[in-house]
N, C-alpha and C positions, 0 to 999 in steps of 0.2 A: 809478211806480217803475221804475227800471233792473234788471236782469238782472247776477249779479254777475260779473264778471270773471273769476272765482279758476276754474282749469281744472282739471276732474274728477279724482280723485285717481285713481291704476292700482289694479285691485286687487291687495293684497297675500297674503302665504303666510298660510294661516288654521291657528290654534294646534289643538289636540284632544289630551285623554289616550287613548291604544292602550294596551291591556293587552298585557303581554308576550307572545312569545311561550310556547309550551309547551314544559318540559323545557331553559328556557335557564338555567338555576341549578342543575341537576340531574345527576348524574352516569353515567356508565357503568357504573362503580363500584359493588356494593354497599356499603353504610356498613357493613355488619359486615367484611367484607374489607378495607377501608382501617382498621381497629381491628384489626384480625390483625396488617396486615403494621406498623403505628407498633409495637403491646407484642411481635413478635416481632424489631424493630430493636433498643428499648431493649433486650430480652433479652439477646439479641446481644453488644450492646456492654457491657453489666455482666460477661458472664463473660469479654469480654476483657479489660478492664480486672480484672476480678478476676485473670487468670491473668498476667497482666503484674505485679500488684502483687506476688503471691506470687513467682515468678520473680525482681522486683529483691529483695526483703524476702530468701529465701534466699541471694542473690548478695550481698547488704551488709551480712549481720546477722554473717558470721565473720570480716569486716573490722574490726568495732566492737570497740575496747579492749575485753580480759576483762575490766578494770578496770570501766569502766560496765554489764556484766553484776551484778559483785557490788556495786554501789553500788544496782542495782533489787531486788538481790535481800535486800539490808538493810532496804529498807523494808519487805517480808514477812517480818518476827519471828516465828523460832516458840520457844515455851514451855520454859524449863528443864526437865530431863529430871530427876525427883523418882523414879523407880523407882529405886534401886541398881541391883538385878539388870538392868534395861535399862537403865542407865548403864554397865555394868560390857562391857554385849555390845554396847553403839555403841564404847567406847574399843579394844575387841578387834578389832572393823570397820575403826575406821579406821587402827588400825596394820596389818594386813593390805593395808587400800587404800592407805595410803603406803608399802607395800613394795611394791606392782603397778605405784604411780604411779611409782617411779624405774624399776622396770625397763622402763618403756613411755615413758621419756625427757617425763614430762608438765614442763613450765616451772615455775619456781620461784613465777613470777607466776599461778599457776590452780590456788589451794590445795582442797583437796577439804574435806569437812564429811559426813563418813559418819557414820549416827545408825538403829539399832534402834526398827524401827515396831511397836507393839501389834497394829496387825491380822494378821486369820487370812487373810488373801487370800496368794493366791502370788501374792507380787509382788514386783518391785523395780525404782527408776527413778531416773533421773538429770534434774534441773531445773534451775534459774537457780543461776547461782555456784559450780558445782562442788558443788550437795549432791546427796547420793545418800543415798537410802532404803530399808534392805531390812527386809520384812515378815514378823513372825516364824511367820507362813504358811511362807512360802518357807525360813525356816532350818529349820525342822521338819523337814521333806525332805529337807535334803543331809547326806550322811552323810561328807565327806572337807575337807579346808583346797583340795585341787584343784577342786572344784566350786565353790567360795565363788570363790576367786579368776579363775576363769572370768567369774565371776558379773560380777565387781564389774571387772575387766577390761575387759567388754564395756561396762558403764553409763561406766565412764573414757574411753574413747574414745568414745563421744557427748558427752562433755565436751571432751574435747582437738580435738576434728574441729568442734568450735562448732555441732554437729548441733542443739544445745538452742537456742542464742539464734535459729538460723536458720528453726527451727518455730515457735518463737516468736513471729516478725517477720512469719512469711507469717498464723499467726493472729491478730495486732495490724492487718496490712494490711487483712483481711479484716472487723475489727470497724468499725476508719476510713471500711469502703467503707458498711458498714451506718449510720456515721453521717452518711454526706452524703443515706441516701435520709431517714434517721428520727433526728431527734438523740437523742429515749430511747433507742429499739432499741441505737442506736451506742454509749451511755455505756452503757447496760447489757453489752453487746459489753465493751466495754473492759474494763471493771470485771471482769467473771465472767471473763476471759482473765488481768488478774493477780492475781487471787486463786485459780485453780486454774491456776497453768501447767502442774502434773503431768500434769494428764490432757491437755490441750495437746501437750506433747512425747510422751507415751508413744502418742497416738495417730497422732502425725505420721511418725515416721521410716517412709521411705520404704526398698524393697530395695536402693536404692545404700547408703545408710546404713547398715544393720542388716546388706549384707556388708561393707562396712570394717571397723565394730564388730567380727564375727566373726573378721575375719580378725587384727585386733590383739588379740584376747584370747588367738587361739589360739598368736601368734608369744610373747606375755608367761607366757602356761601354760608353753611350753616352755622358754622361758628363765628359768625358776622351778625347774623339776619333772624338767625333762631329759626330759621326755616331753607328749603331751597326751591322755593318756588323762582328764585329769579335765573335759576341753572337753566329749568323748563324754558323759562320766559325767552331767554336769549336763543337757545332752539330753536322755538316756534318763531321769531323775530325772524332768525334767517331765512327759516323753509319759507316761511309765507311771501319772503322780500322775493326767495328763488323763483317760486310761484308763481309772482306777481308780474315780474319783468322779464325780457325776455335776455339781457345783458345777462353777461357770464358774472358771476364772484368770484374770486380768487377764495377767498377765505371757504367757499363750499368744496372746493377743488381742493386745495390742501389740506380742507381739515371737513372732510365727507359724512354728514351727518347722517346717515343711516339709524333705521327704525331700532337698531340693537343698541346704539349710544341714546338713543332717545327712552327709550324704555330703560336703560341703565341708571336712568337719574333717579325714574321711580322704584327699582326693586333695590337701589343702592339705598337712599331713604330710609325705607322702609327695614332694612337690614338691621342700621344703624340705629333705629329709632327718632330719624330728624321728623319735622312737619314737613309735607309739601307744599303746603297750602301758606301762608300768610302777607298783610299788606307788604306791596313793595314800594322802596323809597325811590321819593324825586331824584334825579338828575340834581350835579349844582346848577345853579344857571348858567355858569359858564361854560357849559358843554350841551346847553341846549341846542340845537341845531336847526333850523327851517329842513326841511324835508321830507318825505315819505313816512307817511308811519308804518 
């Protein structure tokens, strides 16, 4: 036998599993720290994008046709008014509020719908379409037509300034945002935002709002009454009712009369050249009311 030919092969790289190093997949980092700073980014960015929504929603809800406010505000039907006696003191309402509305130059296109509420809360507010609601709570209390139209004054110009659609819009933006995290949460948002807009806007206006309001009821008192003493009146009406009892108001709660809105009537006045001082007019009789003075 021969000896074969074929020359030795070299030897080659020889294969072997090595376990990893140590700590090579592992971080600096503790894992609860990197879980802080992700849900305090999302965080972050939800309430920017929240305060951006609100922001455009206020900035393009007084741009939208009044017209598409009261076409939202028709699908919220409310109930014929079956009490006489409070059919009788919404028809006396809103002839008062369409005497306020022309003297506060409101458009012929933004018809108001003033309507006498059952309940005992001192309240009154302005919502979708020009309706406004006062609480025969709150007529109880006023003892003059100058305090009424104060009243109702103030709730007109949250209607004419689009103050209601623009609360509105920031709390519509804010159920939308709820429902990209939770699509129930978010229809349920939606849904409970237009079926109670009242409390929606009565808790939203903000102090730029509630001094405009102020200040156009107190310009339409005067140019009513030749005076604004019934501004003060309705003021002092409420503080002293707050005072007095130890029941919550809504209407102090939404619209927080503080010593700077009080004092506003009188250096506004004064600014203007109104009287503060003069007689105030009766009540019709049909909004007299038994109750507290």
């Amino acid at each position: 036998m021969t000896e074969s030919s074929e020359p030795p092969r070299p030897a080659g790289p020889t294969l072997e599993n090595r376990l990893p190093a140590e700590g090579i997949n592992s971080s600096a980092e503790h894992p609860l720290r990197e879980f802080a700073w992700v849900v305090g980014a999302s965080v972050a960015a939800l309430v920017l994008v929240a305060l951006l929504l609100g922001w455009a929603s206020r900035w393009l809800a007084p741009h939208v046709p009044f017209s598409a406010e009261l076409a939202l505000a028709d699908r919220l039907p409310e109930p014929p008014e079956k009490d006489t006696g409070r059919a009788a003191r919404s028809a006396a309402l809103q002839a008062l509020a369409d005497r306020v509305a022309r003297q506060m130059g409101l458009p012929a296109d933004m018809p108001l719908q003033v309507r006498s509420d059952a309940s005992e809360l001192v309240n009154a507010y302005a919502t979708l379409g020009g309706r406004i609601r006062v609480h025969e709570g709150l007529l109880r209390r006023l003892r003059s037509e100058d305090e009424l139209a104060a009243l109702l004054a103030h709730e007109i110009a949250h209607v004419q300034h689009r103050h209601v659609a623009a609360n509105l819009g920031q709390g519509l933006s804010m159920a939308l945002l709820l429902s990209l995290l939770s699509s129930d949460a978010g229809a349920r948002a939606v849904q409970a935002m237009l079926g109670q807009t009242a409390g929606v806007v009565m808790l939203g206006y903000n102090r730029e709002q509630e001094s405009q309001a102020d200040a156009d009821a107190l310009k339409a008192v005067a140019g009513l009454y030749g005076h604004t003493a019934g501004v003060k009146a309705l003021f002092d009406r409420l503080r002293d009712s707050a005072e007095a009892n130890a029941v919550p108001f809504a209407l102090l709660r939404s619209h927080p009369l503080t010593e700077a809105r009080v004092q506003a009537v009188q250096t506004g006045s004064l600014a203007a050249g109104w009287a503060t001082q003069g007689p105030l007019t009766p009540l019709p009789a049909v909004l007299v009311l038994p109750g507290k003075p």
